[in-house]
N, CA, C and O of each residue as an XYZ file, in Angstrom:
700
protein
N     105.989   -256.015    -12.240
C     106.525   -254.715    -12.599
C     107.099   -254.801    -14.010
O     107.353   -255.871    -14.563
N     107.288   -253.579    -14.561
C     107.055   -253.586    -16.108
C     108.309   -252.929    -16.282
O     109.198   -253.528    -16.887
N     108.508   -251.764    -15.831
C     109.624   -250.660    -15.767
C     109.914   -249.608    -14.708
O     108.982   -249.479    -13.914
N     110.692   -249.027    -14.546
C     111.464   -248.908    -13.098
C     111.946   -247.458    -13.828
O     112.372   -247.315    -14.974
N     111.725   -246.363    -12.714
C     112.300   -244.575    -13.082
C     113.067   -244.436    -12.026
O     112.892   -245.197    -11.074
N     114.273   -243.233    -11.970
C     115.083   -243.432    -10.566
C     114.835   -241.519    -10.900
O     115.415   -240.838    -11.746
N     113.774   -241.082     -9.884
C     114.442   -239.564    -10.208
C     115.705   -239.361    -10.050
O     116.426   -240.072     -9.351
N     116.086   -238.336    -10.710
C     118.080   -238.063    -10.992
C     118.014   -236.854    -10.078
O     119.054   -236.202     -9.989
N     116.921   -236.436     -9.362
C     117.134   -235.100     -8.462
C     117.273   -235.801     -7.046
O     118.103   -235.379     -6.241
N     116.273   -237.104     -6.691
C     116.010   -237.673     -5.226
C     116.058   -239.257     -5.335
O     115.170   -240.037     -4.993
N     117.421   -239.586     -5.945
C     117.639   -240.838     -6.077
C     116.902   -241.922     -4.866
O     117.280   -243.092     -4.939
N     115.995   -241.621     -3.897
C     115.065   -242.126     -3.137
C     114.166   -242.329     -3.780
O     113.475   -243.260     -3.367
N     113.835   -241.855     -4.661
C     112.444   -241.682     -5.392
C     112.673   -242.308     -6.371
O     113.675   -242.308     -7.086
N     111.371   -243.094     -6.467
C     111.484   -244.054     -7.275
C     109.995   -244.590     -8.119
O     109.049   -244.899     -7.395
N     109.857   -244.669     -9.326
C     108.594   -244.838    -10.051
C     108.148   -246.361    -10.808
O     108.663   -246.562    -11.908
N     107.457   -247.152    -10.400
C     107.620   -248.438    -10.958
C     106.012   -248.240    -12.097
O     104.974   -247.628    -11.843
N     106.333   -248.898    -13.128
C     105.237   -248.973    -13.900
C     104.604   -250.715    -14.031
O     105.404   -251.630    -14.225
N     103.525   -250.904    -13.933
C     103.281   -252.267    -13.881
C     101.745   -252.649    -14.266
O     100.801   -251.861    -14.208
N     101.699   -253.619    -14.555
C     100.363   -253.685    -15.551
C      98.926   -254.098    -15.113
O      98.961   -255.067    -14.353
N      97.833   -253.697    -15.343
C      96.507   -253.651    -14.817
C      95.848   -255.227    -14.628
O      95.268   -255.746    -15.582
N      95.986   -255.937    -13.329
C      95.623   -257.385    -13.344
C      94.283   -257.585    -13.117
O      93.941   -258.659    -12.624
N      93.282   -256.573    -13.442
C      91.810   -256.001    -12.938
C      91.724   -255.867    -11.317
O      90.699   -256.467    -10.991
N      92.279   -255.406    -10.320
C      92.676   -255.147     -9.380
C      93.354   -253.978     -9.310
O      92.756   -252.960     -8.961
N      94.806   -253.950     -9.655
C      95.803   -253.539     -9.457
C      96.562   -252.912    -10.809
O      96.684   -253.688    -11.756
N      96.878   -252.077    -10.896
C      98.214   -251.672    -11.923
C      98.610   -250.332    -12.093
O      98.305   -249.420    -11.324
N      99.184   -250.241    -12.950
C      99.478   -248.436    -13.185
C     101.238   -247.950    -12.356
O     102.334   -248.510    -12.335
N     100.825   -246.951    -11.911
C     102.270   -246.619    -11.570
C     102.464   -246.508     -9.754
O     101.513   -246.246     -9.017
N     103.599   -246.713     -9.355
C     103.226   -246.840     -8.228
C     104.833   -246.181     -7.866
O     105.872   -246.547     -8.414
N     104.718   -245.171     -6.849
C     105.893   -244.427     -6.401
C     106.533   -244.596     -4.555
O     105.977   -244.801     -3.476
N     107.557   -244.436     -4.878
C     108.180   -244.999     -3.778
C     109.212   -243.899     -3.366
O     110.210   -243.762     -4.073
N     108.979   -242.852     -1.915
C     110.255   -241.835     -1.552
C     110.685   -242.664     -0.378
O     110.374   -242.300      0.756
N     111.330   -243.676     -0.567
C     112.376   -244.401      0.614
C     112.958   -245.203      0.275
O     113.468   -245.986      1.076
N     113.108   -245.319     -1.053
C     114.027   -246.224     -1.895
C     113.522   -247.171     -2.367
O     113.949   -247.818     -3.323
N     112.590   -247.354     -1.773
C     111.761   -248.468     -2.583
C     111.212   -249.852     -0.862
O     110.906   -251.025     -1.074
N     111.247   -249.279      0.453
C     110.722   -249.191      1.075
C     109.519   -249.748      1.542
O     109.176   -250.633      2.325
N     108.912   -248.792      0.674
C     107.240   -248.695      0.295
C     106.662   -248.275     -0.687
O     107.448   -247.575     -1.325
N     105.617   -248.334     -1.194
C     105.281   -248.142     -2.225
C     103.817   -247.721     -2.381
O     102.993   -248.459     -1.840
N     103.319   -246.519     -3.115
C     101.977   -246.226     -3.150
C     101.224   -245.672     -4.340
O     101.441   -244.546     -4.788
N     100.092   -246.739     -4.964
C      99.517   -245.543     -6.035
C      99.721   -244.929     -6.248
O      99.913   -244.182     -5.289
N     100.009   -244.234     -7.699
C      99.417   -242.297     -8.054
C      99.243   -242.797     -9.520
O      99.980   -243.147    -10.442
N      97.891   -242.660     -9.284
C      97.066   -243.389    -11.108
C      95.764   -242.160    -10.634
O      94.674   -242.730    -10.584
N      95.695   -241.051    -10.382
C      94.713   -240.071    -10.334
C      94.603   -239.398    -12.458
O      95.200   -238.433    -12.935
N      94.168   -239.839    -12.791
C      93.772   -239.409    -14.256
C      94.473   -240.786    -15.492
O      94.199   -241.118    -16.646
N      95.465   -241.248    -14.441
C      95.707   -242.396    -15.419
C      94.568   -243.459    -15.898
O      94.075   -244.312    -15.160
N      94.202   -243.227    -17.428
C      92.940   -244.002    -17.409
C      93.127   -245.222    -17.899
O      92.156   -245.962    -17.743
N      94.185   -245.753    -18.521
C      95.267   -246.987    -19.114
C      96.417   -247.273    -18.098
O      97.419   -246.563    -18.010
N      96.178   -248.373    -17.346
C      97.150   -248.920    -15.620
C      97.997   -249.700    -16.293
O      98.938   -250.100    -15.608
N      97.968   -250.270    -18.095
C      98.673   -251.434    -18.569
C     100.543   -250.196    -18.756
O     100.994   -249.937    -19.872
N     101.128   -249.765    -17.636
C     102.269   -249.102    -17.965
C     103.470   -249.354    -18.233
O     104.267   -249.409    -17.297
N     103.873   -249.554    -19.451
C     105.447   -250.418    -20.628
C     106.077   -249.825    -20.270
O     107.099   -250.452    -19.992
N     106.190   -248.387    -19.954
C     107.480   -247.650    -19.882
C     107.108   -246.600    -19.390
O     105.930   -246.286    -19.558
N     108.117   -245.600    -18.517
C     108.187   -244.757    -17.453
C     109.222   -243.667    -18.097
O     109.844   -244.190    -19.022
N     109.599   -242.256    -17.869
C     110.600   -241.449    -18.144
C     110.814   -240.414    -17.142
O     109.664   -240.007    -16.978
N     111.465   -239.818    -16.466
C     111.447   -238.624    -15.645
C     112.404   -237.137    -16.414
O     113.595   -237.202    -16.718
N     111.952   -236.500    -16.506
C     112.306   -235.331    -16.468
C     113.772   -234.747    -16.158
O     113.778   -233.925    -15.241
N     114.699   -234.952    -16.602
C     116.250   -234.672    -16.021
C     116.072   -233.309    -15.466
O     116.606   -233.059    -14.385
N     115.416   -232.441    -16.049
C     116.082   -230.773    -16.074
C     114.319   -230.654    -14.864
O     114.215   -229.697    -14.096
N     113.527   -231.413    -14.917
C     112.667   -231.209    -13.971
C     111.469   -232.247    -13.768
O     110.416   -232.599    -14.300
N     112.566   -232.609    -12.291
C     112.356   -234.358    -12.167
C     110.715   -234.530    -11.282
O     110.315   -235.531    -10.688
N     110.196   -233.558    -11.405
C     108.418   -233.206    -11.381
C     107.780   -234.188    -12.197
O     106.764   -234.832    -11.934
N     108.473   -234.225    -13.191
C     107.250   -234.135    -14.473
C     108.006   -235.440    -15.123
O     109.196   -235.519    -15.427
N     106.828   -236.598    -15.271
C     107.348   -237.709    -15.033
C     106.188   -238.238    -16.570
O     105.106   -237.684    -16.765
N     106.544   -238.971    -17.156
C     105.987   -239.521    -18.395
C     105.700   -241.115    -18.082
O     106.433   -241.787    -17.356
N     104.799   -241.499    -18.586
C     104.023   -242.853    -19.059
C     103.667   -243.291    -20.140
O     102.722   -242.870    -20.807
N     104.736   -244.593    -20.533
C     103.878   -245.048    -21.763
C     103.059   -246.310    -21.438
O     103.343   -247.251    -20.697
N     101.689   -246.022    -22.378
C     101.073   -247.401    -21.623
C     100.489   -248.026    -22.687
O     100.192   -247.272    -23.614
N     100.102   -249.817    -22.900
C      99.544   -250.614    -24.356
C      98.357   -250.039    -24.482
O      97.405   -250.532    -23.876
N      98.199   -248.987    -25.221
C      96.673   -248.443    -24.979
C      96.419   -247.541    -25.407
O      95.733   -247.227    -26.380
N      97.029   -246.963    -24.619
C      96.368   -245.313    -23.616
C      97.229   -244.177    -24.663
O      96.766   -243.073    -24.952
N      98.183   -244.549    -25.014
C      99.260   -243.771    -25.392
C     100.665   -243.245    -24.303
O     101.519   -243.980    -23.808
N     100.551   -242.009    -24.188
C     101.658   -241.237    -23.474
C     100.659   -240.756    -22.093
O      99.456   -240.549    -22.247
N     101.186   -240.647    -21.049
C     100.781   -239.572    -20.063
C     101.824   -239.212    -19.348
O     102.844   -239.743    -18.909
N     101.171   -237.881    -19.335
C     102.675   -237.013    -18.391
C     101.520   -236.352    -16.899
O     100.311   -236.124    -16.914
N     102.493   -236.217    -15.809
C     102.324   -235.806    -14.277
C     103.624   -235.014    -14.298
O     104.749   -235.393    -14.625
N     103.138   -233.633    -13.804
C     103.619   -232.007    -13.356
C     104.168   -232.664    -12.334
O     105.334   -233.053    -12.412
N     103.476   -232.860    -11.333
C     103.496   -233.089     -9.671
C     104.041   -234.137     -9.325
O     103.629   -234.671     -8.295
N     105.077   -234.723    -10.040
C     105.818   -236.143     -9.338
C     104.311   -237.534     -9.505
O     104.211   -238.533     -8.793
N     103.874   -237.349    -10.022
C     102.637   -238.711    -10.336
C     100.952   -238.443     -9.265
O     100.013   -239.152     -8.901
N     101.404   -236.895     -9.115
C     100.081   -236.577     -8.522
C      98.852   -236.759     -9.184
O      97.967   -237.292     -8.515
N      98.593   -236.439    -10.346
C      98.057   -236.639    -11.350
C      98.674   -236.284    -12.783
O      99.697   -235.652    -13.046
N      97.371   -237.123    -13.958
C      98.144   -237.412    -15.104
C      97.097   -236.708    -15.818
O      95.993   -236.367    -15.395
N      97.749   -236.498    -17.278
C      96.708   -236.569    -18.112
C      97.595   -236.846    -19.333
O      98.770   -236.537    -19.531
N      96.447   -237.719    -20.336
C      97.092   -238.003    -21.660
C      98.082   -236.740    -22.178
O      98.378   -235.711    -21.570
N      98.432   -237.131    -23.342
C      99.615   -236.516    -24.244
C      99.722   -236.926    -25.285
O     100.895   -237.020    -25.645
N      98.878   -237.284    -26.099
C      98.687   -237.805    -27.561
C      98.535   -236.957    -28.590
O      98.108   -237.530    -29.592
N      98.721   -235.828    -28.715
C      98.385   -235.267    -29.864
C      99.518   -235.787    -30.640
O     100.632   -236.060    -30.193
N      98.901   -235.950    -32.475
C      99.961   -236.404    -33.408
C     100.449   -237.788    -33.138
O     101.143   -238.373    -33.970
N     100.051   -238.428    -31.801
C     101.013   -240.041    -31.723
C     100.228   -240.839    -32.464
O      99.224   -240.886    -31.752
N      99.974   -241.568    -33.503
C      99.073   -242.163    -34.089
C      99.356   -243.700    -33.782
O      98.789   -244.463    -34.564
N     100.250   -244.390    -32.630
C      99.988   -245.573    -32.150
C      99.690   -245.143    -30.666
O     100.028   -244.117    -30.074
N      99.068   -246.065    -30.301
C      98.481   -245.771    -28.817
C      99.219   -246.897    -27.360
O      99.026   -246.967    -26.146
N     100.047   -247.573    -28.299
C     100.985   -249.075    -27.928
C     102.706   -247.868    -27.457
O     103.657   -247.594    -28.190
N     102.488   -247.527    -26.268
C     103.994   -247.175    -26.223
C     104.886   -248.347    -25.886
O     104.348   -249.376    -25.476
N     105.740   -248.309    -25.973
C     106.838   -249.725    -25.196
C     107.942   -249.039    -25.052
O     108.908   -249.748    -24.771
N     108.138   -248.002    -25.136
C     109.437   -247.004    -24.305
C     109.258   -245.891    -24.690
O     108.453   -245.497    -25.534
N     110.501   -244.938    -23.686
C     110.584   -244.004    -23.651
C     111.656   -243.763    -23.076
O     112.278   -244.503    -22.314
N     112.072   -242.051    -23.641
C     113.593   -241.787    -23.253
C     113.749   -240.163    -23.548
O     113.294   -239.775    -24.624
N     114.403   -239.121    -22.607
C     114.598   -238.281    -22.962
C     116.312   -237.964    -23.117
O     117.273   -238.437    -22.510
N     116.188   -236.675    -24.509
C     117.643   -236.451    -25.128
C     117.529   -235.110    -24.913
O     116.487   -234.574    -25.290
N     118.832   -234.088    -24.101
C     118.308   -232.786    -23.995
C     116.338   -232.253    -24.072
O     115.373   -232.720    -23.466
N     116.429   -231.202    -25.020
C     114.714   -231.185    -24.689
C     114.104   -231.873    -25.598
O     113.395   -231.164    -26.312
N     114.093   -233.776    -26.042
C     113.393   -234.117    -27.198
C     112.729   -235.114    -26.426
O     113.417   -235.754    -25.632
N     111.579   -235.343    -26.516
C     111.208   -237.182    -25.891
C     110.911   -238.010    -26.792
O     109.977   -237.616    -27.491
N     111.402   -239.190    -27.118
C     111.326   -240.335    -28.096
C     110.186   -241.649    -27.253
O     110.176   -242.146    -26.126
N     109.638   -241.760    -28.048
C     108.622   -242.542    -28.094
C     108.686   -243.805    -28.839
O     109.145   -243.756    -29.980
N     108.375   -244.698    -28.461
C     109.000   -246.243    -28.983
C     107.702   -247.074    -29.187
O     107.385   -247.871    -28.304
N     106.721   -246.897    -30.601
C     105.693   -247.695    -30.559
C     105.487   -248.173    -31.420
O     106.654   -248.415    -31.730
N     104.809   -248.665    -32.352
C     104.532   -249.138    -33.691
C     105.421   -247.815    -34.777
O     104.795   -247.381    -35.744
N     106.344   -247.473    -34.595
C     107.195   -246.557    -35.264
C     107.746   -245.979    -34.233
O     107.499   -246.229    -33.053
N     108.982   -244.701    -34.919
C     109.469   -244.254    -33.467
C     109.026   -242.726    -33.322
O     109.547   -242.188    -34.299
N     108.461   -241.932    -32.736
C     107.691   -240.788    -32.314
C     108.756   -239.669    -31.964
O     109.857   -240.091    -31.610
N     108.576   -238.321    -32.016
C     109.509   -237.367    -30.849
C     108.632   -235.942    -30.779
O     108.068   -235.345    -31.695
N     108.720   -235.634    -29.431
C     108.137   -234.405    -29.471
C     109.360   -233.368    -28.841
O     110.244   -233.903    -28.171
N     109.389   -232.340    -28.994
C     109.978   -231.201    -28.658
C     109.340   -230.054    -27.982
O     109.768   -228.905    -28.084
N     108.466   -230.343    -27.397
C     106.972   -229.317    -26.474
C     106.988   -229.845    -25.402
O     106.329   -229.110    -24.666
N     107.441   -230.917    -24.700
C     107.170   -231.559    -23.627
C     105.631   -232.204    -23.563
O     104.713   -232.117    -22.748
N     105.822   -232.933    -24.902
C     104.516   -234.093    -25.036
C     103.557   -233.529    -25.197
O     102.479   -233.989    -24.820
N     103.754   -231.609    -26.204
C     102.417   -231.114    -26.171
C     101.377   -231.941    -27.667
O     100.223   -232.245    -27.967
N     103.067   -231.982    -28.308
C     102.538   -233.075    -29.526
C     103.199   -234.166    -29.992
O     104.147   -234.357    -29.230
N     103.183   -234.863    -30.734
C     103.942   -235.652    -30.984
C     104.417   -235.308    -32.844
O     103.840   -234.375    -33.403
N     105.464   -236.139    -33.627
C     105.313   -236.155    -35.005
C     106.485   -237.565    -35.001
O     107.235   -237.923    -34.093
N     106.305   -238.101    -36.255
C     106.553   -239.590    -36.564
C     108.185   -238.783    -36.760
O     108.433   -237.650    -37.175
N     109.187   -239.951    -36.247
C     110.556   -240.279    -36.724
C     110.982   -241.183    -37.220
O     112.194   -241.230    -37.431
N     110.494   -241.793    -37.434
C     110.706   -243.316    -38.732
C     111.352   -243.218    -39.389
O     112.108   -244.174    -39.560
N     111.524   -241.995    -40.230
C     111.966   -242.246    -41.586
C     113.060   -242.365    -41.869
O     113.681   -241.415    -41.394
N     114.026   -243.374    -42.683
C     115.302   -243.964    -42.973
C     115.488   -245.454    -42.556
O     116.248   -246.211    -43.159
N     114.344   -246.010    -40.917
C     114.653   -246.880    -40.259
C     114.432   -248.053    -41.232
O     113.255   -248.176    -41.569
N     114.887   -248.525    -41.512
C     114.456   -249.714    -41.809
C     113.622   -250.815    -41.499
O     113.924   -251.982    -41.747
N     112.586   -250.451    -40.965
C     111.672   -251.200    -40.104
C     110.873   -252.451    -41.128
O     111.201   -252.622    -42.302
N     110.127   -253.003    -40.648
C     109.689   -254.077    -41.630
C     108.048   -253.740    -42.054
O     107.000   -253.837    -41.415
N     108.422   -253.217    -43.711
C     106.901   -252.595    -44.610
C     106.393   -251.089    -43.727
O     107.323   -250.330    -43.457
N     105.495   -250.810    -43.446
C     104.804   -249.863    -42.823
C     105.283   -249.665    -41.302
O     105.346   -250.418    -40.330
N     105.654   -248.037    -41.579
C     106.523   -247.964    -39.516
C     105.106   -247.740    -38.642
O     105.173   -247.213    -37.532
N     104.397   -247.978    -38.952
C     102.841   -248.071    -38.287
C     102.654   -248.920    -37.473
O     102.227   -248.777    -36.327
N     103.192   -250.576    -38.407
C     102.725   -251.908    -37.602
C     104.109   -252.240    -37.374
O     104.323   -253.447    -37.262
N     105.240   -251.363    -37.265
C     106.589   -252.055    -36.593
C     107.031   -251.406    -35.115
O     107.228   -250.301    -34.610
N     107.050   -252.450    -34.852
C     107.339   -252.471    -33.218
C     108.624   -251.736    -32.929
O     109.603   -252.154    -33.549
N     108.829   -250.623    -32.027
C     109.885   -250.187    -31.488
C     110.186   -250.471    -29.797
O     109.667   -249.974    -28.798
N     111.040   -251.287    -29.931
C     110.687   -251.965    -28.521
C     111.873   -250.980    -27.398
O     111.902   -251.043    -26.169
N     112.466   -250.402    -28.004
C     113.955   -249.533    -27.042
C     113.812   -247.974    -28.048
O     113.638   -247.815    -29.256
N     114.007   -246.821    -26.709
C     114.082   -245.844    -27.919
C     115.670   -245.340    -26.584
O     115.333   -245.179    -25.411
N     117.155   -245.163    -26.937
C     117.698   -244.728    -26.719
C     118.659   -243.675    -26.922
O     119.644   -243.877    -27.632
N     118.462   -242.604    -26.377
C     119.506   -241.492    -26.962
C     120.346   -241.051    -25.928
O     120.244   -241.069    -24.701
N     121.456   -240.531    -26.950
C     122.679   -240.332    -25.743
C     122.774   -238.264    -26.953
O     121.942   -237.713    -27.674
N     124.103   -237.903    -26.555
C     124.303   -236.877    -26.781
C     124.322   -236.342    -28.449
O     124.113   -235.213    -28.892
N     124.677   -237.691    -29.209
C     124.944   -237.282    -30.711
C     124.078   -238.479    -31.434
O     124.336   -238.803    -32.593
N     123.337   -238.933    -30.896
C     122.973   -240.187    -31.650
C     121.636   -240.270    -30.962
O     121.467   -239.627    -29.926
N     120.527   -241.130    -31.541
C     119.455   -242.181    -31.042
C     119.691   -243.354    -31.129
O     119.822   -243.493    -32.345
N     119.851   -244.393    -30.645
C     119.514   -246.203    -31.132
C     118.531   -246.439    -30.445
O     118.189   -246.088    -29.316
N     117.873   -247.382    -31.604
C     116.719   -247.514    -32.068
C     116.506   -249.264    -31.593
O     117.276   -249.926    -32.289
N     115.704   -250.161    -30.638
C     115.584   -251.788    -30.864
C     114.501   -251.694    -31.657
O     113.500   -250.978    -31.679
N     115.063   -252.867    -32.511
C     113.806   -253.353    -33.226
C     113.838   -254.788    -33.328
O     114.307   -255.541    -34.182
N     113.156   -255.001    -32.127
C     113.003   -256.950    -32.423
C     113.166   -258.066    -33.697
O     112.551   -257.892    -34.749
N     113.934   -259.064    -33.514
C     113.850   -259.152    -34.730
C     112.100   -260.406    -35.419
O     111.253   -261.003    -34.755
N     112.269   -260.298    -36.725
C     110.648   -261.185    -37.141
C     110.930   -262.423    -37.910
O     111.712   -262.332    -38.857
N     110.462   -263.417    -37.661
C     110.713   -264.936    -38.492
C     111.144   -264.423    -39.516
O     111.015   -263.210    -39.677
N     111.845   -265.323    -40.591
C     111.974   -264.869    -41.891
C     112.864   -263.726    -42.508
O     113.281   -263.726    -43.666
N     113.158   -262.476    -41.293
C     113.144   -261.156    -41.998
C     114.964   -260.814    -41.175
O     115.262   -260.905    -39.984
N     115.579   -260.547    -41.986
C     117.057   -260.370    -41.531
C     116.835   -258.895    -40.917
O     116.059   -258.075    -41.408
N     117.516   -258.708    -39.935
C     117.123   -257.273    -39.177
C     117.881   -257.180    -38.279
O     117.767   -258.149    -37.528
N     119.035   -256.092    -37.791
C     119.350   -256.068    -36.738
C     118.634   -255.395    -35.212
O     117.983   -254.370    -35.013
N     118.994   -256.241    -34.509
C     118.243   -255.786    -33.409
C     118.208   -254.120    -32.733
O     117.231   -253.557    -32.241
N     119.437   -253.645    -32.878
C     120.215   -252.452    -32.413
C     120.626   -251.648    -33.183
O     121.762   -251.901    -33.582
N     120.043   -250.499    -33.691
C     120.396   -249.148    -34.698
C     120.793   -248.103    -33.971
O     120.321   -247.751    -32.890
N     121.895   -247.477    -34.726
C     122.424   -245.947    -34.501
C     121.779   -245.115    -35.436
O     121.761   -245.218    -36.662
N     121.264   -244.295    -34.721
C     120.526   -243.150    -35.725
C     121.708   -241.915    -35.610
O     122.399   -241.595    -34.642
N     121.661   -241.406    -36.865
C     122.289   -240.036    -36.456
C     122.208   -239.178    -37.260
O     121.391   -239.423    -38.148
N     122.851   -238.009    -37.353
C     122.100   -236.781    -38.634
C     122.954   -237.275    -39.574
O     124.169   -237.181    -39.402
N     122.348   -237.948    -40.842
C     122.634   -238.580    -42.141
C     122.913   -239.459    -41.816
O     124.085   -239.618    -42.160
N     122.394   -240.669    -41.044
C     123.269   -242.131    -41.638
C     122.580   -243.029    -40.204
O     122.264   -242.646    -39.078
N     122.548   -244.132    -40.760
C     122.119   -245.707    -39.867
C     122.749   -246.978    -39.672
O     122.512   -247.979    -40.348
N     123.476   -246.908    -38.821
C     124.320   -247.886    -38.558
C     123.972   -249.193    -37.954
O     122.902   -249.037    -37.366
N     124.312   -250.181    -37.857
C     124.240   -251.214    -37.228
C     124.862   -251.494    -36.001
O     126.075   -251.585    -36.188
N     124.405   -251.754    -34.258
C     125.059   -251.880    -33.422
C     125.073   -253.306    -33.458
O     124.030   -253.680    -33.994
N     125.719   -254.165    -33.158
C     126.577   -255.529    -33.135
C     126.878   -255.586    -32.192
O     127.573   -256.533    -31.822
């Protein structure tokens, strides 16, 4: 298992994302706490799944990021999926996180859409990432009420903190 969703409406419910072993992978949902557990990869066409998100304001509609595939979102609690890539120009998600109505995207740069994943557009800019926010890894995308922080692993050689505060005008260092 890769990453773990707790709907916030049916804290029973539960979404594990986990990765394609040519057998097995994709997302797999659980209403008994975790109980049992069963497929729902109906349109998911990338099973390699990094990261999971649910819907606060409508815990239906459940997001996937996968090394690949890009984004996919499911209406129906993981009944079925379908991509969500417009504008994401890495296809490598490794998180995800929703802030009121924004979803942040954590991939070779950091992504946000405001449509509910009808598109995407790049948020990079200020981060300090290392050369091109294309080939830099965003491994955490977290937002709380006034802020985003941002992980960015750190790279041989290259001084970097692991943990950024984003906020309107300014980038801080978390320590």
């Amino acid at each position: 298992m890769r990453t773990l969703a707790i709907d916030p409406a049916q804290s029973n419910t539960l979404y594990a994302g986990t990765d394609f072993d040519g057998l097995n992978g994709g997302v797999f949902k659980s209403t008994d706490g975790g109980g049992s557990w069963l497929p729902v990869n109906t349109g998911l066409t990338n099973q390699n799944v990094s990261s999971l998100t649910i819907d606060p304001t409508q815990s239906a509609t459940v997001y996937a990021g996968t090394e690949g595939g890009g984004v996919f979102k499911s209406t129906d609690g993981g009944g079925r999926w379908s991509q969500a890539n417009e504008g994401l120009t890495s296809r490598y998600v490794w998180s995800l996180a929703i802030a009121s109505d924004t979803i942040y995207a954590g991939a070779f740069g950091v992504f946000k859409s405001v449509n509910a994943a009808q598109s995407w557009s790049p948020a990079s800019t200020g981060l300090p990432l290392y050369g091109d926010p294309s080939t830099s890894l965003v491994s955490a995308v977290l937002p709380s009420s006034r802020s985003v922080q941002v992980g960015v692993p750190a790279v041989s050689g290259q001084e970097h903190p692991g943990l950024l505060r984003v906020q309107p005008g300014s980038i801080s260092e978390l320590r």
